[in-house]
N, C-alpha and C positions, 0 to 999 in steps of 0.2 A: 504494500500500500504506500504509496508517495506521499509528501509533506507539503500539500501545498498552504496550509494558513500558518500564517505566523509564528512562533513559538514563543518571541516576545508577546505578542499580544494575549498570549495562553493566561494571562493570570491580569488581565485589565480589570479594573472593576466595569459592572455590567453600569450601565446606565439607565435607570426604569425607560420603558418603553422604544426603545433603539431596536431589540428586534421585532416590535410590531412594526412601528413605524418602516423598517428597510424590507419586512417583508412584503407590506402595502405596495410599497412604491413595486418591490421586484413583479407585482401585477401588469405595472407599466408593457411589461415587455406582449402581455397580450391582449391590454385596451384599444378598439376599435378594429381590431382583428380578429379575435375571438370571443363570442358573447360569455360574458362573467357565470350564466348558470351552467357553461363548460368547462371555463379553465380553473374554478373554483376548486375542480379536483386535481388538476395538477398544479396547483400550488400548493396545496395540503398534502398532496402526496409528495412533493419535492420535499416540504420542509420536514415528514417524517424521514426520509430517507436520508436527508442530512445529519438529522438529530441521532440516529443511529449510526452515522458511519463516525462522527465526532465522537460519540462515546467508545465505539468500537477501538477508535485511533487513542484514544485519551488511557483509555484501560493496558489498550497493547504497549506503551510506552512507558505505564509504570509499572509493568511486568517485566519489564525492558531495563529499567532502571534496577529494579528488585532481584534479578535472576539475571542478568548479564545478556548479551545478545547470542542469545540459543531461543532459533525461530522454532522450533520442534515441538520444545518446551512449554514457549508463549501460546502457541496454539493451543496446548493440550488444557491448557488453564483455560484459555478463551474458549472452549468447549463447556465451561461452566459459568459460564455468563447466563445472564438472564433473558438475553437475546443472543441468539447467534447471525454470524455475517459473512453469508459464505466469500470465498477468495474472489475477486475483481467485483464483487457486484455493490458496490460503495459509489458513493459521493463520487471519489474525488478520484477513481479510477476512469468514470466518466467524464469529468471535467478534464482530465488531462488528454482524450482522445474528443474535444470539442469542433475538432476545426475540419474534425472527420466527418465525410458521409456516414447517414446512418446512426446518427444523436438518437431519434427515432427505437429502431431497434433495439438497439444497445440498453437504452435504458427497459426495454420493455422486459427485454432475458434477465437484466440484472432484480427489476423488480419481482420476476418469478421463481428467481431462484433465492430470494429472499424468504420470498413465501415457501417456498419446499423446506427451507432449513427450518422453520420455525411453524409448522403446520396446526399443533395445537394451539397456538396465538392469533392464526392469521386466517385462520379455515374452518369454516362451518358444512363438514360431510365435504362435497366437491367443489363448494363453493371459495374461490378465496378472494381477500381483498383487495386484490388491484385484478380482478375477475374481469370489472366491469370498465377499467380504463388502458387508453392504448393512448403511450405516446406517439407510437405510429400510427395514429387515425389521421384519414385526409381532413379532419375535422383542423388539422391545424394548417390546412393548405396543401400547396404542391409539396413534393419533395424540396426545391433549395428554400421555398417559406420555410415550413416545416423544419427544418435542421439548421436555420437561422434564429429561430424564434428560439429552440430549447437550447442553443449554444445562450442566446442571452440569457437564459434562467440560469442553467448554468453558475454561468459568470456573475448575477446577481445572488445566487445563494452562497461562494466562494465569498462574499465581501467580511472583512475584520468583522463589521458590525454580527456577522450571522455566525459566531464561532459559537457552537453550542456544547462545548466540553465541559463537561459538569467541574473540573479543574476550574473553568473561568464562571460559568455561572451557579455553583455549587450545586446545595440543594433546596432552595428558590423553586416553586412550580413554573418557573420562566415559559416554560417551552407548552405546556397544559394550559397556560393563561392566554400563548401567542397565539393555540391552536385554536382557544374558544375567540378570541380578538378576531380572528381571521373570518372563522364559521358567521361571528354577530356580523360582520361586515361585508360577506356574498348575502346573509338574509336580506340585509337591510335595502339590499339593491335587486333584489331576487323576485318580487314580485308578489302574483298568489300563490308562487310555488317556495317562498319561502317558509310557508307553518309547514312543510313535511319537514323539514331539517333541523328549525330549531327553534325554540321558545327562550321571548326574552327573559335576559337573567332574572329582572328583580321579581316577576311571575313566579321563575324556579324558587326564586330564592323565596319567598312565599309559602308559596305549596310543600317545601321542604318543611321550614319552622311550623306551618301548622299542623303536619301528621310526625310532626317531633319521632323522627327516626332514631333510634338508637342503638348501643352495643348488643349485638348479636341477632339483629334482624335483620330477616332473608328481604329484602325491597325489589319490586317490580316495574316495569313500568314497558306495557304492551304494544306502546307505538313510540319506541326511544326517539327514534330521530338519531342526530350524531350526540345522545345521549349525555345532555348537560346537565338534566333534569334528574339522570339518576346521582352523576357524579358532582351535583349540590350534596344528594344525599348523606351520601359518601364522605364528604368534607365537612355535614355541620358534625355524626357523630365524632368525625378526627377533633374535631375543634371544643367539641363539650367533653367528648370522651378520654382522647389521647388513644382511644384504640382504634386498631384496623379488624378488630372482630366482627365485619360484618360481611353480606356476599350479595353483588349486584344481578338484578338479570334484568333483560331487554329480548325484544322480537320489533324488530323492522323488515317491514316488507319489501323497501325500493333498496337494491342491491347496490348501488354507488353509496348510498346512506347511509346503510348498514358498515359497508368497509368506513365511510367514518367515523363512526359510532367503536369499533374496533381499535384504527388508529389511535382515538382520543382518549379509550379506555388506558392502550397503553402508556402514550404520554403522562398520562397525569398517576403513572404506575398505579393501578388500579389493576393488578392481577386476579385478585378474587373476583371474579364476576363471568358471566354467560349472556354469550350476544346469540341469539338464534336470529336467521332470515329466515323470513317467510309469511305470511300474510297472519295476523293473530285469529281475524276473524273466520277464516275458511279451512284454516289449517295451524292451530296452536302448537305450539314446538316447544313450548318449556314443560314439560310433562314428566311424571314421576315413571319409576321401573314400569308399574302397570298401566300404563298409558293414560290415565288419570290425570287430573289437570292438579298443577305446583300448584301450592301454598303458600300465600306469601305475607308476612307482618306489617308491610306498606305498600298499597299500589298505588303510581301515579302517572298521570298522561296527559298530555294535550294532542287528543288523537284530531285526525282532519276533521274539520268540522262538517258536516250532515254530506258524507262521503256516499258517492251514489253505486250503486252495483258492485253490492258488501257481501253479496251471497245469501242474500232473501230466498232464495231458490232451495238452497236446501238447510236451512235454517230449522224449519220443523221435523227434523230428523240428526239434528245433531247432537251426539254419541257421546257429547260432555253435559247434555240438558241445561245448558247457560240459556236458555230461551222459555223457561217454561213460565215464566211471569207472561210470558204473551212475543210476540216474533216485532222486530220495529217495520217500520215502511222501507219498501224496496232501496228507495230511494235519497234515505238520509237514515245512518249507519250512528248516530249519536248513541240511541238507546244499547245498540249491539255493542259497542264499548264499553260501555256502563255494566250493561248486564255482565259481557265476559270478568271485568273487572273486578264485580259482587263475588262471583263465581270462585276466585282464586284469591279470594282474603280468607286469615286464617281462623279458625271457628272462635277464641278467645279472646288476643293482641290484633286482628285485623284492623284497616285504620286506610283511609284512601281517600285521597285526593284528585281531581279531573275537571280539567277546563272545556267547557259546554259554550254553544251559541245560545242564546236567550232561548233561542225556539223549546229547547229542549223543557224550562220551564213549563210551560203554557200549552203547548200544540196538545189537540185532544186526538181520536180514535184509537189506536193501538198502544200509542204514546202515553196517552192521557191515562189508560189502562194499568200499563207498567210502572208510571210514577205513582201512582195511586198503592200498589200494590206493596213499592217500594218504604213507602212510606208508613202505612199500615204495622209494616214489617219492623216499623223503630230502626230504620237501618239511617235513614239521610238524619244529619246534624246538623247542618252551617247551609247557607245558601248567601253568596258573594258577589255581587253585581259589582264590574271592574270596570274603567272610561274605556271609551272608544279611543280607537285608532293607537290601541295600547300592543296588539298583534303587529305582525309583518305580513305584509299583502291582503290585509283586510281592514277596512273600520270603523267595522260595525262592533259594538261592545260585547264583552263575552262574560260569564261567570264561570264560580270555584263553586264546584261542590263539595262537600266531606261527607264522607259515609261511614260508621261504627258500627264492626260487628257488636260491642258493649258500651252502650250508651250507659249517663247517668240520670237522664231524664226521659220522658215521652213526646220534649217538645224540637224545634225546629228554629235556628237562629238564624233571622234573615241580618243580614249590612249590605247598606246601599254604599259603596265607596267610589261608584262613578263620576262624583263630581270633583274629585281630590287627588289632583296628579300634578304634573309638572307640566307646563305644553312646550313641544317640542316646535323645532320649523314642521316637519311632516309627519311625526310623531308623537304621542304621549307616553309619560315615564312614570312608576310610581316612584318619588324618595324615600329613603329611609324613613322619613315620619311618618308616609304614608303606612307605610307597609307596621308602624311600630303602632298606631292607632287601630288597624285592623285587626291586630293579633292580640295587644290588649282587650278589643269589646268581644273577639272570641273568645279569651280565657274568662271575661267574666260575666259571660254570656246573660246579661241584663242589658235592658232594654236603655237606648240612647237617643233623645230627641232627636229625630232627622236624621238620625243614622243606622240605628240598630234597631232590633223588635225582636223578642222571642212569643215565639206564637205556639199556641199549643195544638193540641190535633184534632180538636173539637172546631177551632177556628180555619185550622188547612180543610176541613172537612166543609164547612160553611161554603168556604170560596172552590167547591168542585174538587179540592188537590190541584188548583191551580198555584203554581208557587212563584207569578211573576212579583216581586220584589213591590212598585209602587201598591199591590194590596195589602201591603206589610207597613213597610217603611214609610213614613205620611213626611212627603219632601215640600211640603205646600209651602212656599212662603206669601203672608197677605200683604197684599197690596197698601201702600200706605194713604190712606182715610185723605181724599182730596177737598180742600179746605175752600170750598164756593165763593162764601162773602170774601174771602184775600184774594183773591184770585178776581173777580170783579173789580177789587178796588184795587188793584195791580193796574188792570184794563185801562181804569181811569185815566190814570197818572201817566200811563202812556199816550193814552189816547190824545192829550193835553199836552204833552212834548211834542211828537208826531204834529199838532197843529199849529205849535208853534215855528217848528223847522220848518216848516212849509211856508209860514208868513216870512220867512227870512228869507229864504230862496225864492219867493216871487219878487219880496224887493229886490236882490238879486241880479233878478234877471230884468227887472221895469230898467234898473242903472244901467244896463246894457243894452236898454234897447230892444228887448222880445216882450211881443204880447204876454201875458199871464192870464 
């Protein structure tokens, strides 16, 4: 393996935000050439691959330092690494043959033979992560486009600023934070197809702190996305706990996604955990020996919202009986999350969180049915109305459900928090205070002028099991009492100026010689 970054620079102090900021820009090399919801994977996938050949080179040279220069040796250690890197399929083995036909190629072999070395990391059955990207797709142009374009990535992932040797950025999540910086940053310009990918932080961060994840729970979450949602999880227990005693799982259907969900796992070393692909709804894949569907201590999801042609079709015959509260509408797959979701909390500790479109609320016939049912069942807790234009590629307002398998009452806490955010240019944010006002009137689940209501099941029963939020929460504010007699004798006084301007400006205008 060659030396091409610096070794002075090996021990620079890191500067916050330098490798977001130079990975940004390294997008440069394919703004107006290739639309952003394509190169998005290969820039994520360049900067995993970086990330690993740095550590790979960083490890083999203090093995080098430690044991003398006996390559035989190094290797046999580098065999117990926590990732392996097979010989030439690195960084900087391709950046050295850049100027060669066949950038393309090359890197395509070296990212499969990545995947071979490391199969239980990078592979789900036949599927593996970089399954679904080709740098040699005409997707980047002709041949000499093509091999010019990733000679500049290249060249832009070799800069000082992008030396990711844990040597220079220690043990800093640097590289975990650059990867989710990158993810929020193809959403944010991504469209409506940004919600398959990723949900903004301070939502995760949200739906985390209110099913308070903890040491030694199995957590879920059946439409990961590039899984930011689980690995919030994952970090409040590190942060309250200090432990890694817990084990993530995920199922993503869209197979680019899932490889990053994968990716991100690893980055932010999150070893414990199971990423299945494959559709939750038609074909669940986190399943126990007897094909039995997992159990889990928190599920959580922002699955698509009212996703049409979800497998209505054969719904009524499904062999896990997630549907027997009633089957949803063909056509919007909201309830079919929810239900599979109920389905795989645990009989005891269950605890679940899931971001809904309002519809989900309100809409009646089969809908109206299952929420009715759900409810009956003491299962929903919290109901959370959240501002518009708070998602990526939509903005239209959304809510949090919570659902407990062990409730400590029979009632129903509605909060209206949609009017309480930050406004963005094209965006709304919630701040920290938001998110600290929400979670206080959830912990103390009494009722809050114009914001909070807990309603009991006598009253959800009154309004149908309708659970849209203004039959809860009373946001009225009255109009302030308009004061006639002032308001006339305002008139007045105007009216009486106004005639006087007037007598001035006809004399005015008599001194000047126009008729008035």
């Amino acid at each position: 393996m060659s030396q091409n970054t610096d070794k002075k620079n090996k021990h620079n102090q890191v500067v916050p935000g330098e490798i977001n900021k130079t990975i940004w820009a390294a997008c440069d090399t394919f703004r107006g050439t290739v639309d952003p919801s394509i190169y998005k994977d290969y820039v994520l996938t360049m900067l995993f691959l970086k990330y690993i050949s740095d550590v790979w080179q960083d490890h083999y040279e203090t093995y080098k330092e430690e044991h003398g220069d006996h390559p035989e040796l190094i290797e046999e250690l580098l065999k117990n690494e926590r990732f392996v890197l097979p010989k030439d399929a690195n960084f900087y083995a391709l950046y050295d043959r850049r100027f060669e036909p066949g950038n393309g190629e090359r890197i395509d072999i070296a990212l499969h033979a990545v995947e071979d070395g490391n199969g239980s990391k990078l592979q789900d059955g036949d599927h593996g992560v970089f399954q679904d990207i080709s740098f040699n797709s005409t997707k980047l142009g002709d041949e000499a486009q093509k091999n010019d374009i990733l000679r500049h990535l290249l060249e832009d992932f070799n800069k000082p600023e992008l030396n990711l040797r844990p040597s220079r950025i220690g043990n800093r999540d640097i590289i975990g934070d650059a990867y989710e910086f990158l993810i929020e940053k193809f959403a944010a310009g991504a469209g409506k197809k940004a919600g398959e990918f990723y949900t903004p932080a301070e939502v995760s961060q949200l739906i985390t702190e209110l099913v308070e994840p903890k040491e030694g729970d199995d957590i879920c979450d059946p439409a990961c996305g590039s899984a930011s949602l689980l690995m919030k999880c994952g970090q409040y227990i590190k942060q309250h706990s200090g432990s890694k005693k817990y084990a993530l799982y995920g199922q993503e259907a869209i197979g680019s996604t899932w490889a990053l969900a994968k990716m991100n796992m690893f980055l932010h070393g999150e070893d414990n955990h199971k990423i299945k692909w494959g559709d939750t709804l038609r074909n669940p894949r986190l399943l126990n020996n007897d094909e039995t569907l997992q159990h889990f201590d928190v599920v959580v999801a922002n699955p698509p919202f009212s996703l049409d042609k979800w497998g209505h079709e054969s719904a009524d015959n499904d062999k896990h009986g997630r549907f027997r509260r009633g089957i949803p509408p063909k056509t919007k797959a909201d309830y079919a999350f929810i239900l599979h979701m109920i389905e795989t909390m645990k009989p005891k500790t269950g605890r679940m969180g899931v971001v809904v479109p309002h519809g989900v609320l309100f809409r009646s016939a089969s809908e109206g049915r299952i929420r009715q049912k759900l409810i009956e069942e003491n299962l929903l807790d919290t109901v959370i109305g959240l501002p518009e234009k708070l998602f990526y590629g939509t903005g239209i307002p959304a809510a949090i459900l919570i659902f407990k398998k062990h409730k400590k009452d029979k009632k129903v806490l509605f909060i209206d928090a949609s009017r309480e955010f930050n406004d963005g240019k094209n965006q709304s944010h919630l701040g920290r205070e938001h998110l600290d006002k929400i979670l206080a009137t959830y912990k103390s689940r009494k009722n809050l002028d114009k914001y909070a209501y807990l309603a009991s099941l006598e009253e959800i029963k009154e309004n149908d099991f309708n659970l849209n939020i203004p039959r809860y929460v009373d946001t009225f504010e009255e109009e302030e009492l308009i004061d006639l007699a002032s308001i006339r004798q305002e008139r007045i006084v105007l009216k009486a100026s106004l005639e006087k301007i007037e007598s001035q400006m006809n004399q005015y205008l008599e001194g000047l010689g126009y008729d008035t």
